[in-house]
N, C-alpha and C positions, 0 to 999 in steps of 0.2 A: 769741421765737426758739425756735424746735423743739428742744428737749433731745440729739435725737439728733445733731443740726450743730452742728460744731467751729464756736468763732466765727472773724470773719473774720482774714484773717492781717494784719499790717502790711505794707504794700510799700515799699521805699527810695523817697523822692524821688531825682530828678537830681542835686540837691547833696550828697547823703547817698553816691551814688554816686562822684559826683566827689571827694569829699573823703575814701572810701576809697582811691580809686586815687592820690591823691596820697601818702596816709599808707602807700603801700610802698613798702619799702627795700631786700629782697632778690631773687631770682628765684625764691628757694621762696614767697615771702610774695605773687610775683605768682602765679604758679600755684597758691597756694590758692584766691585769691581770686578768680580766671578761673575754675577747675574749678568752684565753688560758686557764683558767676553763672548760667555755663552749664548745669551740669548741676541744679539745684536738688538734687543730694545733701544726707543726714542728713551732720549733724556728723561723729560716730559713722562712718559709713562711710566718710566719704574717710582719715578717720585709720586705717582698717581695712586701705586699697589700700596696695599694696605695688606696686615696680617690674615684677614679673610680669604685674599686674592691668591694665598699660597698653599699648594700641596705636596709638600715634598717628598710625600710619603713616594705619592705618583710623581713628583718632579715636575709639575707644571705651574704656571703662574696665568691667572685667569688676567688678562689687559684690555684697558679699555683703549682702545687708536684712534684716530685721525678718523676725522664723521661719529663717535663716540659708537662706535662698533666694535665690541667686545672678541676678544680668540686666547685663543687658550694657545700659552709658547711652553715647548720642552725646555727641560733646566738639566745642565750637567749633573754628573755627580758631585762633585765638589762644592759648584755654587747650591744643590740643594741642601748640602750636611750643613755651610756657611748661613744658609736661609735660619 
């Protein structure tokens, strides 16, 4: 492996998916876990948005990343109606 390439990442199987979405309880604990489906967000950053950050209307969530440089990410539908 090339020194400079991160290695590969894990990806959820189906069950690993599915026995997430069983194990929520709340609507904030569905809407984390949509948002971060959907958007592949840092940890880190979803816990940074704030209610301002959100437009569901448009479906997007204004993030602040890594060097504190702001983008704007698409949000499913789901994780936007959970928003």
């Amino acid at each position: 492996m090339n020194k400079h390439q991160p290695p590969p990442r894990a990806v959820l199987t189906l069950d690993e998916l599915r026995r997430l979405r069983a194990a929520v309880r709340t609507p904030l604990e569905r809407a984390v876990l949509l948002t971060l489906l959907d958007t592949g967000l840092r940890r880190s950053e979803l816990l940074a948005v704030r209610a301002r950050d959100v437009d569901p209307a448009g479906r997007v969530i204004s993030v602040c990343g890594k060097g504190g440089r702001y983008r704007l990410v698409a949000v499913g539908v789901a994780a936007a109606a959970a928003l």
